[in-house]
ROLUMVEX-679368 format. One record per residue: residue number from 0; x, y, z of N, C-alpha, C in turn. Coordinates in steps of 0.1 Angstrom, whole numbers. Layout:
% residues N
  dotor    n_u    n_v    n_w   ca_u   ca_v   ca_w    c_u    c_v    c_w
    NUM      X      Y      Z      X      Y      Z      X      Y      Z
...
% end
This chain:
% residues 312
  dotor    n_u    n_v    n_w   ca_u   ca_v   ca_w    c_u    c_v    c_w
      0      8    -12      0      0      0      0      9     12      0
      1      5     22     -4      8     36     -6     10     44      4
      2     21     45     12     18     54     22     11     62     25
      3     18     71     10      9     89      6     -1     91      4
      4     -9     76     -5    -24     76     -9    -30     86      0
      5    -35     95     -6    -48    105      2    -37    121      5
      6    -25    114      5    -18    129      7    -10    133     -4
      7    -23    134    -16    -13    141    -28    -27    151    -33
      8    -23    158    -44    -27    170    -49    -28    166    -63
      9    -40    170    -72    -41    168    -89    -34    180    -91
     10    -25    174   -102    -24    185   -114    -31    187   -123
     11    -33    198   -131    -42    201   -142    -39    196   -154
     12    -31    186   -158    -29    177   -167    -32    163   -162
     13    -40    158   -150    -41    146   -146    -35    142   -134
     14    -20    145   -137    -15    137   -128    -17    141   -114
     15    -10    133   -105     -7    137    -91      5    142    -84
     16      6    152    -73     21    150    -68     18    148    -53
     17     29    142    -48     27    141    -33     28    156    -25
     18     21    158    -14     21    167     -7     35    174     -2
     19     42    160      1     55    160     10     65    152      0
     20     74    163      1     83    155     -9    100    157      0
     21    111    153     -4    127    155      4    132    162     -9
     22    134    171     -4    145    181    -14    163    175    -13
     23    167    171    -28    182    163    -23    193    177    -26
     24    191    189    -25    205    202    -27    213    197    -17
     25    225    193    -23    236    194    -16    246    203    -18
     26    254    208    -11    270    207    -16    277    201    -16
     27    283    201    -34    290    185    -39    304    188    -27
     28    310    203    -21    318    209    -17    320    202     -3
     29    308    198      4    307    194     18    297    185     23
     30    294    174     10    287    170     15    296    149      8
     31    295    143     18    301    129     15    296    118      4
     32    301    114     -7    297    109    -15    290     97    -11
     33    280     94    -16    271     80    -12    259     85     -1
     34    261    102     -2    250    104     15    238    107      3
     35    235    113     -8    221    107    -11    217     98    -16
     36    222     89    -18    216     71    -18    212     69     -5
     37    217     66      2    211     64     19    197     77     22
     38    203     86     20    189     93     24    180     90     14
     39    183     88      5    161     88     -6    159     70      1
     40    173     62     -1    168     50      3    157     48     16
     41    161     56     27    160     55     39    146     68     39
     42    149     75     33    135     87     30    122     74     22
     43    124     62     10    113     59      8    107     48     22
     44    119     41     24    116     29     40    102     41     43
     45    108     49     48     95     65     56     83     61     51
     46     84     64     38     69     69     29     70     78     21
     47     84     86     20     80     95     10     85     88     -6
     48     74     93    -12     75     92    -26     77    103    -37
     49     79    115    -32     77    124    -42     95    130    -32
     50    106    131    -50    120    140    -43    122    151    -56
     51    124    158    -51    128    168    -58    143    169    -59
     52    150    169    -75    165    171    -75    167    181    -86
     53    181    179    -89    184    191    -99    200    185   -108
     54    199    183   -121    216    182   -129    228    188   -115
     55    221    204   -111    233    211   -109    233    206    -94
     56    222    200    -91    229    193    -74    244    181    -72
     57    248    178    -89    257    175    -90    252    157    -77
     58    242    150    -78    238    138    -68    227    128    -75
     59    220    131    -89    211    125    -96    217    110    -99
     60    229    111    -99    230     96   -101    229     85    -89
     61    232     92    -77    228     86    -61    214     87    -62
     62    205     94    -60    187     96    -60    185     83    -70
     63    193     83    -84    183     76    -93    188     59    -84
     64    200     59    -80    205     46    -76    197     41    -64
     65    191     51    -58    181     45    -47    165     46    -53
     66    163     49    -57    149     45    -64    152     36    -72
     67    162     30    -76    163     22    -84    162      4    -76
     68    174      9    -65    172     -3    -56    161     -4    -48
     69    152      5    -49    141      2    -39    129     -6    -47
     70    131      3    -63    123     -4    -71    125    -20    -69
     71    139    -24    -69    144    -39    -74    139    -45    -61
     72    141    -36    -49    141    -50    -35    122    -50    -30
     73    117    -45    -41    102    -47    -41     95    -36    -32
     74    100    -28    -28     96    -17    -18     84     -9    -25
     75     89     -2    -39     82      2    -45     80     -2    -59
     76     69     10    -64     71      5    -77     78     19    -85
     77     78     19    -95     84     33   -106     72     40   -105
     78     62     33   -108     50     49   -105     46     52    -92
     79     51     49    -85     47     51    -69     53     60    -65
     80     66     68    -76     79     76    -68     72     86    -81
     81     76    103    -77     74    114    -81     87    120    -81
     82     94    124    -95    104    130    -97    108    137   -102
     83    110    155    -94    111    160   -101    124    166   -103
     84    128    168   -116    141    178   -123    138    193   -127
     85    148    200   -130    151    211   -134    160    212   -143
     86    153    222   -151    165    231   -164    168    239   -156
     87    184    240   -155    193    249   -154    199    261   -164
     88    200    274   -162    199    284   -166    209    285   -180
     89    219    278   -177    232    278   -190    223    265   -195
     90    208    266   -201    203    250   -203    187    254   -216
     91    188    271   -217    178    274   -215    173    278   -232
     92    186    281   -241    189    280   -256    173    266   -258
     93    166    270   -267    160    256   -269    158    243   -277
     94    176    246   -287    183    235   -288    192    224   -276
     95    191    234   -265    198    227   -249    188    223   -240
     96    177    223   -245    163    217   -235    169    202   -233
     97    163    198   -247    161    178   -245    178    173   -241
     98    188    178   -249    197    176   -243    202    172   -224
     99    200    185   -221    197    188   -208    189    175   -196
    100    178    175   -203    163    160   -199    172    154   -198
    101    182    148   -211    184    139   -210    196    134   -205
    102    203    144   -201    214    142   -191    207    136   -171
    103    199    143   -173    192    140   -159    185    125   -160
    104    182    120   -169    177    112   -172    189     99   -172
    105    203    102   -181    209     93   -175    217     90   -165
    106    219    104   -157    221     97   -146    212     95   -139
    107    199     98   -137    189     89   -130    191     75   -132
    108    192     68   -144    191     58   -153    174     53   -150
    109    166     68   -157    151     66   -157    149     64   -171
    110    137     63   -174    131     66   -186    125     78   -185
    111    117     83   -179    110     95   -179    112    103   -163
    112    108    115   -159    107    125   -151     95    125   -148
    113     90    125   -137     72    132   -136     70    145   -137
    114     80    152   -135     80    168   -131     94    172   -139
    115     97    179   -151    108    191   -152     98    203   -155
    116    109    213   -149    106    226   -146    120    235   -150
    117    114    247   -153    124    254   -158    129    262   -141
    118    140    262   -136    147    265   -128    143    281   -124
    119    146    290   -131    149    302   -129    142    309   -142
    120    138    321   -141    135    328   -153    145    338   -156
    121    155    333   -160    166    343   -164    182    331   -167
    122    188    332   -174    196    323   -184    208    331   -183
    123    221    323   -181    233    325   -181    238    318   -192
    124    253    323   -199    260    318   -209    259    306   -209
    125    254    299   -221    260    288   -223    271    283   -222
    126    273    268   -216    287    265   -217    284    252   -205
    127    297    245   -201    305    240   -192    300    246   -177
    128    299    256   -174    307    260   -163    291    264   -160
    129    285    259   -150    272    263   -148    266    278   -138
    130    277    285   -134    276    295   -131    292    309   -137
    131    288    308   -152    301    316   -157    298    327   -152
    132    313    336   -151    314    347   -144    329    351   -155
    133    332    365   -159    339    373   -164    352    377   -155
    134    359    383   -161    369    381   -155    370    393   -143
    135    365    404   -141    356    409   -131    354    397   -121
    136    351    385   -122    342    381   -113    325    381   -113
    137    316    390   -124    306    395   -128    298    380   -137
    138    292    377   -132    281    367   -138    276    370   -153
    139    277    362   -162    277    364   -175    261    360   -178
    140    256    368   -183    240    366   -184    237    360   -200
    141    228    360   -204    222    351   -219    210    356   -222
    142    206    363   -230    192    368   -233    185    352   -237
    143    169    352   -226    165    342   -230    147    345   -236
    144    149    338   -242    129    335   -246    128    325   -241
    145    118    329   -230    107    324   -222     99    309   -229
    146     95    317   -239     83    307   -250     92    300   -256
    147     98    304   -260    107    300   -270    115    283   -264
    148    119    288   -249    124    278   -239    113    265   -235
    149     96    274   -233     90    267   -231     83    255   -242
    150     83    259   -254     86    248   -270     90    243   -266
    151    106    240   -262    116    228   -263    111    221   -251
    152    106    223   -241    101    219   -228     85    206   -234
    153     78    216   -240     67    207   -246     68    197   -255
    154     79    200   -265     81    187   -272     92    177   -264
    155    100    178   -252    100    165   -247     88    157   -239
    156     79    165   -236     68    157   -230     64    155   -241
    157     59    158   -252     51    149   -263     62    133   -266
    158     77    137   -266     84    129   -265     83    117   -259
    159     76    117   -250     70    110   -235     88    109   -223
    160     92    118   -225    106    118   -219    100    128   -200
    161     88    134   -201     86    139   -187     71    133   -189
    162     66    137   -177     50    136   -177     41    148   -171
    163     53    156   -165     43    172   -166     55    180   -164
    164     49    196   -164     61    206   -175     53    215   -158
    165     70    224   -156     67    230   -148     73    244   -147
    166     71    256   -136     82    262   -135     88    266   -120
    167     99    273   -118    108    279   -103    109    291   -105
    168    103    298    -94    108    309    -93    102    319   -105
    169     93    319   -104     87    324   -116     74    336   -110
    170     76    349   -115     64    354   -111     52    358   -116
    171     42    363   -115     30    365   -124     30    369   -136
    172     40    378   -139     46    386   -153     49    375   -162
    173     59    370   -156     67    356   -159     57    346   -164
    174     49    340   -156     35    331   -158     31    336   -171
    175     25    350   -170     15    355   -176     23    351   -195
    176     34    352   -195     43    353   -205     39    339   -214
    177     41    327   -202     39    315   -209     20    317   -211
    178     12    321   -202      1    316   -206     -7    322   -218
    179     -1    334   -220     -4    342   -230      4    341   -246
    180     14    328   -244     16    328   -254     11    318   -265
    181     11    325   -281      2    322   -290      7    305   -293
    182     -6    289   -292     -1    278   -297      5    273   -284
    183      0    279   -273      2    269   -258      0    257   -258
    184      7    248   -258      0    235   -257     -3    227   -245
    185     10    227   -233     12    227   -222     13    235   -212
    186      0    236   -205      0    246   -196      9    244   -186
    187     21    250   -177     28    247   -162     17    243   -152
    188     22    232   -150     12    229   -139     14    235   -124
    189     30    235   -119     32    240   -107     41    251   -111
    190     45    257    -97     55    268    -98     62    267    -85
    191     77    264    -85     86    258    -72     90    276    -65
    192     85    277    -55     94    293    -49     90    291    -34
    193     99    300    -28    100    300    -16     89    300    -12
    194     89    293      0     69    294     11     73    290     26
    195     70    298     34     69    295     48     62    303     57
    196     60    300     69     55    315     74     59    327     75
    197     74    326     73     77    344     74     78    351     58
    198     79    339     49     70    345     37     63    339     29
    199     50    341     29     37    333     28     30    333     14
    200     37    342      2     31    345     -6     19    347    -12
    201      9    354     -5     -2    351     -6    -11    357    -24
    202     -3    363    -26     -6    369    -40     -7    361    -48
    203      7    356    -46      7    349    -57      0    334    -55
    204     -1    334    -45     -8    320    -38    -22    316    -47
    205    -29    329    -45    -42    333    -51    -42    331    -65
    206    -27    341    -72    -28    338    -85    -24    328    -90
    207    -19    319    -87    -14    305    -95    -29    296    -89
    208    -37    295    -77    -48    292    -77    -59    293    -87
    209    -58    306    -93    -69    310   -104    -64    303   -115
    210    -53    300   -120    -46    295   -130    -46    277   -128
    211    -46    274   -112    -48    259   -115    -33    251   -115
    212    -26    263   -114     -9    261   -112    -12    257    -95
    213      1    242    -93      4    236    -80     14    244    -76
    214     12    248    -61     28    258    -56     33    250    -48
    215     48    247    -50     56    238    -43     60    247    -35
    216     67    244    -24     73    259    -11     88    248    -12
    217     96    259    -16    111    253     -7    114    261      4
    218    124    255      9    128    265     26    116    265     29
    219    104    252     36     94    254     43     95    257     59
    220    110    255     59    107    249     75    124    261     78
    221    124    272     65    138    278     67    149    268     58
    222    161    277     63    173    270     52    185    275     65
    223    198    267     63    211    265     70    211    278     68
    224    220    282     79    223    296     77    236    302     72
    225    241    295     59    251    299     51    249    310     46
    226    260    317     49    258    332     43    262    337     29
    227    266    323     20    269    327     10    257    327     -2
    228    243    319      7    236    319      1    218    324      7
    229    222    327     24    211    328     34    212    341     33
    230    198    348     34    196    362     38    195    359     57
    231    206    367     64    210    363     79    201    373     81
    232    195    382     80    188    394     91    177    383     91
    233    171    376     81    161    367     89    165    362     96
    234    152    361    106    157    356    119    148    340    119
    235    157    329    126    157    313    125    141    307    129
    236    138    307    119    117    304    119    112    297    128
    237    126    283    132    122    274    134    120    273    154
    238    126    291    155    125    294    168    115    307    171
    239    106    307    162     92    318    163     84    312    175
    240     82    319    184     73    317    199     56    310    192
    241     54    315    183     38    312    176     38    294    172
    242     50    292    164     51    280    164     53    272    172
    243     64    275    181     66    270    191     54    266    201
    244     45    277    207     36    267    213     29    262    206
    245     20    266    198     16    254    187     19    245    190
    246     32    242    185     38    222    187     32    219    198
    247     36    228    212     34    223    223     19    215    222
    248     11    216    220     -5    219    218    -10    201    216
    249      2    204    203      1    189    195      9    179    196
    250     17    186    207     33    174    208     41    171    195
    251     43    182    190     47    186    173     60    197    175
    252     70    193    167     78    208    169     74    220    159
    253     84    230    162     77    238    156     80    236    140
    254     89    231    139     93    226    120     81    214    114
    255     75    207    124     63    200    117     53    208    120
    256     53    220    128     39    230    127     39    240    115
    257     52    240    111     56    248     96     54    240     85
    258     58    228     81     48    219     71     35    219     73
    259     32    216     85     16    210     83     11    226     80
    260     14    234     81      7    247     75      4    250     62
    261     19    248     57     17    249     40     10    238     34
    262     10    227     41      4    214     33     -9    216     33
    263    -18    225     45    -27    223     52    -35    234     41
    264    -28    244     35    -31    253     26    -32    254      9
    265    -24    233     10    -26    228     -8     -9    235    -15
    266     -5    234     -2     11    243     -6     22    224     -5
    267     28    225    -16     35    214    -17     47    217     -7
    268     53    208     -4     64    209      7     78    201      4
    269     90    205      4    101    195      1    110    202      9
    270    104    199     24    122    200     31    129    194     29
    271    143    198     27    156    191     25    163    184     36
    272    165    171     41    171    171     51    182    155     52
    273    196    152     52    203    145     52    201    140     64
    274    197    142     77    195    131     86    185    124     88
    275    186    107     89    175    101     92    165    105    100
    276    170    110    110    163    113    120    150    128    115
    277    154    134    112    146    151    105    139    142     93
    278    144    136     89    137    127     80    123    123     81
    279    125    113     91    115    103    100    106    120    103
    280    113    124    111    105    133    119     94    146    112
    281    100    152     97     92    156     86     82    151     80
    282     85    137     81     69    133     74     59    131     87
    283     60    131    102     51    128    108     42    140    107
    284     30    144     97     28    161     96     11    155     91
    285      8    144     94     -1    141     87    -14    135     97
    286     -6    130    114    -19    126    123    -22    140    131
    287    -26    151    122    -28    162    133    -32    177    123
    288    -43    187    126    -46    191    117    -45    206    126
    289    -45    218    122    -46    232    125    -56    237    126
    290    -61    244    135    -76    247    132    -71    265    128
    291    -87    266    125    -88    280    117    -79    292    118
    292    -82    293    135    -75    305    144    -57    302    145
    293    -53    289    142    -44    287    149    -35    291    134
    294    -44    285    121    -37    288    107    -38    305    104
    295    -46    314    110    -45    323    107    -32    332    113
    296    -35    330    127    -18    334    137     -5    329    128
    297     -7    320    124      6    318    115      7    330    101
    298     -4    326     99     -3    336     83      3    351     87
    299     -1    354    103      4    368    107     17    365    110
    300     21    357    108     39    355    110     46    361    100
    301     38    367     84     47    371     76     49    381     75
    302     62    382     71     74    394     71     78    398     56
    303     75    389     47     76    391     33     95    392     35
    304    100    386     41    112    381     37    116    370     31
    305    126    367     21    131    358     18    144    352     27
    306    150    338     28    157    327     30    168    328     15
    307    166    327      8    170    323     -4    170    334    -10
    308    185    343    -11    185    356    -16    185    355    -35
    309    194    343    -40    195    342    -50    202    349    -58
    310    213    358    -51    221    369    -52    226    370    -71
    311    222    361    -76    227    357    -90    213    361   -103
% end
């Protein structure tokens, strides 16, 4: 049986995604080779079925190696796992789309993706070097078409190389771009951007609602506080007094009172987490529900700050 069954969300092309998914970003820089095989392995034992990865997490071939063995030692099946990828920005030319798939593809060693999404709306030099920079030091940019990117995206799903088309970080302008453009064939079903309580986006919440677009939240529960990539004046979510008693209430911490919020709101979730333990302890978000008053005190937690400066 299905763990998830009952904890997933339709997309507007049919499919399904899980509510709760594990985000695998690592640093290839500090993080030990062979640690995301053990974690998706040890993340499906859990129940989770739905992981979100990326080419540039530089770990697609560990993720695909434990879905792969879990498929073989009968745990699961291939449709029972939700996978999603990302185009990366030096990826975005849309002779570099299918290419791109299909790099993720072999090292998954999948046949198809459930989920690619275009990463970012904004495109850096082609090439090698997936964040080129000038000799300045200055980030070398790429004028990109949107539509143009999103074609090469549609004809690998007709391909049958993904099973739904998505996007990151993308805002209503951005949306509006793909949905207004002429010969749409595939509408984006979700859009991946920051979500938690201290930024809740409710605008756009609304507008990808009217549209029927799924909102995935990364950094649901906050992000490490590396400063080469953390906005520090935020201050650590995961120690907000509102949450905090909450948990108390429900014998929940305050990081599963921050999932079960966005879940509880149709907000997809993929905390990232390498230890078993945060692991196990993330997906317990599902024997316990928020009542009205208690989701609203949260929503007044926002600060319209971001986690995820994106300084690029």
């Amino acid at each position: 049986a299905d763990p998830q069954k009952g904890h997933t969300v339709p997309l507007s092309d049919g499919n399904r995604i899980p509510l709760l998914g594990l985000g695998t970003y690592a640093d290839p820089r500090s993080t030990a080779k062979g640690t995301a095989l053990e974690c998706v392995k040890n993340a499906i034992d859990v129940g989770y079925r739905h992981f979100d990865g990326a080419l540039v997490y530089f770990n697609e071939h560990e993720v695909g190696q434990a879905i792969r063995e879990k498929i073989a030692d009968g745990t699961v099946k291939r449709e029972d796992i939700f996978y999603c990828g990302k185009l990366w920005s030096t990826f975005q030319p849309p002779e570099m789309v299918r290419p791109a798939l299909e790099s993720t593809l072999k090292a998954l060693k999948l046949d198809y993706v459930d989920l690619y999404i275009v990463e970012l709306p904004m495109a850096f030099k082609p090439g090698n070097d997936f964040y080129p920079r000038d000799e300045n030091g200055k980030y070398i940019y790429h004028h990109t078409d949107l539509c143009a990117t999103w074609e090469a995206m549609e004809a690998c799903k007709d391909a049958g190389l993904v099973k739904s088309l998505g996007v990151s970080n993308f805002n209503r302008r951005q949306l509006e771009l793909l949905f207004n453009k002429p010969g749409l064939k595939h509408k984006p079903v979700s859009n991946q951007i920051e979500c938690h309580p201290y930024f809740t986006q409710p605008k756009l919440l609304e507008y990808c609602r009217q549209k029927d677009i799924v909102v995935v939240g990364y950094s649901p529960i906050g992000t490490s506080r590396d400063p080469s990539w953390v906005n520090l004046k935020c201050p650590p979510l995961l120690e907000d007094e509102v949450l905090v008693s909450i948990g108390k209430k429900y014998s929940k911490s305050s990081a599963q009172v921050a999932l079960r919020f966005n879940v509880q709101r149709g907000v997809v979730v993929i905390p990232k987490s390498f230890s078993p333990q945060r692991i196990h302890h993330n997906y317990q978000i599902f024997d316990f529900s928020l009542t009205e008053e208690e989701m609203k005190s949260i929503e007044m937690l926002n600060k319209n700050i971001r986690f995820v400066q994106l300084l690029m």
